[in-house]
ChimeraX commands (.cxc) that place a marker at each C-alpha (Angstrom):
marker #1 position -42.21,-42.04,-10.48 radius 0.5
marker #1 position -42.82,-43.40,-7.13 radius 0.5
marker #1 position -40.92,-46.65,-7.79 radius 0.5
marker #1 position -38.34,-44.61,-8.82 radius 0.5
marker #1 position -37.64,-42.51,-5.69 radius 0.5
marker #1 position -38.36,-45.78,-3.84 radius 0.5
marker #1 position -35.59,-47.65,-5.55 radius 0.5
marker #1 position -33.22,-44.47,-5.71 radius 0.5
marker #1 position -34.07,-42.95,-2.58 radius 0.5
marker #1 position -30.50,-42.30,-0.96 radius 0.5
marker #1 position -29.14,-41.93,-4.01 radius 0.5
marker #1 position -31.28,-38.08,-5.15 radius 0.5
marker #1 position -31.13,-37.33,-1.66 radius 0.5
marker #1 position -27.13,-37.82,-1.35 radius 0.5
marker #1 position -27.39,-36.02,-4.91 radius 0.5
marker #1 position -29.10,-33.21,-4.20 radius 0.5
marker #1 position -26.89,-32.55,-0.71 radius 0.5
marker #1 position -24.32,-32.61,-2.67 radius 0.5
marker #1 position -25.91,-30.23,-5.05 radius 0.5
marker #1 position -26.78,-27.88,-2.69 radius 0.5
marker #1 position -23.66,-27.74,-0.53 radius 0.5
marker #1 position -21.36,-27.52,-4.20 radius 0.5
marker #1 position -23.95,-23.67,-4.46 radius 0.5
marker #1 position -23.31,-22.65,-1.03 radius 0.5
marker #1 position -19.42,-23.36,-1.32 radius 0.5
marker #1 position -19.73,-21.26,-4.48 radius 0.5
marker #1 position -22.01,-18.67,-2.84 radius 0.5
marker #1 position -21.06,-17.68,0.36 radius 0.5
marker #1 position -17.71,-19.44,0.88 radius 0.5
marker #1 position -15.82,-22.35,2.71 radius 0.5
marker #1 position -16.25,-21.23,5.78 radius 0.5
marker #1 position -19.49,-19.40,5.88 radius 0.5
marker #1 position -20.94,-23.08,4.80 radius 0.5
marker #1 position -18.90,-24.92,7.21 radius 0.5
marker #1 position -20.61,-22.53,10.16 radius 0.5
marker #1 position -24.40,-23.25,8.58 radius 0.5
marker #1 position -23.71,-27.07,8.58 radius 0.5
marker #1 position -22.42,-26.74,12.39 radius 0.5
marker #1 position -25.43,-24.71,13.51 radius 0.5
marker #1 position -27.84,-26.58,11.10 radius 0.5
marker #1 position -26.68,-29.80,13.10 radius 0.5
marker #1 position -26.60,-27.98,16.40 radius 0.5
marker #1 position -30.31,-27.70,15.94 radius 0.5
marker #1 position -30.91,-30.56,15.14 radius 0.5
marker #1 position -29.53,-32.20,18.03 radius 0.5
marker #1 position -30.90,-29.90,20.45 radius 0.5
marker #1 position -34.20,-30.89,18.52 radius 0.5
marker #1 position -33.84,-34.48,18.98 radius 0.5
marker #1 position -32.98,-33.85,22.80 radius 0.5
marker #1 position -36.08,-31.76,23.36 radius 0.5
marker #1 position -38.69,-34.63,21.88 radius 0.5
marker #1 position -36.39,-37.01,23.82 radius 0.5
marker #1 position -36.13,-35.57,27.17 radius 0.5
marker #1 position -40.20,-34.62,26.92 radius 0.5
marker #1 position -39.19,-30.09,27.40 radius 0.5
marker #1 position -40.68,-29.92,23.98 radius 0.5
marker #1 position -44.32,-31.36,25.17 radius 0.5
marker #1 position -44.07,-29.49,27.97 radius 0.5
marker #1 position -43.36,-26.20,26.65 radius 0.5
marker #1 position -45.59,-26.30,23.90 radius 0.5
marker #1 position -48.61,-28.19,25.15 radius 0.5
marker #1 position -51.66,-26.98,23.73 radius 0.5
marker #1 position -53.94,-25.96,26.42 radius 0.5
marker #1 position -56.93,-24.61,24.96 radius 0.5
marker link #1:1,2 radius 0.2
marker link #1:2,3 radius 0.2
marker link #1:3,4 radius 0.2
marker link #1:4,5 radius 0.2
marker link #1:5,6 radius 0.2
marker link #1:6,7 radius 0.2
marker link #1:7,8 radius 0.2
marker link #1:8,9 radius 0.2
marker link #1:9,10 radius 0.2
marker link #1:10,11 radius 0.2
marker link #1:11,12 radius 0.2
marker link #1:12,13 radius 0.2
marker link #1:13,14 radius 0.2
marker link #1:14,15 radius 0.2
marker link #1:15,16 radius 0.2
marker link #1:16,17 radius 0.2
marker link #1:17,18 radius 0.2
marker link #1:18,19 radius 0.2
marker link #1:19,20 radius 0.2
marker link #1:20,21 radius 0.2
marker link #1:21,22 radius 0.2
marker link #1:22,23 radius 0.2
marker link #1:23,24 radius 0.2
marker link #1:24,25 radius 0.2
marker link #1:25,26 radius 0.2
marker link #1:26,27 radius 0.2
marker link #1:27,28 radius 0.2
marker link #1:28,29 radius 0.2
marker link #1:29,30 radius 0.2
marker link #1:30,31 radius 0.2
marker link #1:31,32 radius 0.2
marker link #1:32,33 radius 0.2
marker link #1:33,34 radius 0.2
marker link #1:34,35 radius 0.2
marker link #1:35,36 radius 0.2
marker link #1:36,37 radius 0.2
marker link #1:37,38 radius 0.2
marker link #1:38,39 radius 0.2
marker link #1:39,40 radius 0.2
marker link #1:40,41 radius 0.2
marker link #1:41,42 radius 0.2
marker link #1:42,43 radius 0.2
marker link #1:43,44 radius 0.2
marker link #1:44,45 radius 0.2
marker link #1:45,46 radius 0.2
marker link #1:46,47 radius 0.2
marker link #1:47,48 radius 0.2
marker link #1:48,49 radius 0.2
marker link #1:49,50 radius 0.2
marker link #1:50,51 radius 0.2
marker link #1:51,52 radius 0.2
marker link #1:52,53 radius 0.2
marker link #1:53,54 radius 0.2
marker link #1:54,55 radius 0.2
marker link #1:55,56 radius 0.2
marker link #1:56,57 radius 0.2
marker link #1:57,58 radius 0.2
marker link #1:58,59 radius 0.2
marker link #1:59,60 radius 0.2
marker link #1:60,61 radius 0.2
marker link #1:61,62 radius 0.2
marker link #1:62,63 radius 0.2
marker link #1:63,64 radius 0.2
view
């Protein structure tokens, strides 16, 4: 099974993205999903920024 997902990796994952944006075009609607994937990636970048930039380590430093 592991040699599997090894060898197929980008293929399931670009098949189940594909999947799961095909249920939420069908669920909640064109643009509804088009607003998710812009916030989704919104994080994402802000989340890249913060381990980046160091705000993240310094925010959440555990001091006890």
């Amino acid at each position: 099974m592991k040699e599997i997902f090894e060898k197929y990796r980008w293929s399931i994952i670009g098949g189940l993205s594909g999947f799961i944006l095909a249920i939420l075009f069908l669920t909640v609607g064109f643009f509804k999903t088009l607003l998710i994937l812009i916030l989704t990636a919104a994080g994402v970048y802000v989340g890249f920024y913060l381990k980046r930039s160091g705000l993240a380590e310094h925010f959440f430093d555990d001091k006890s």
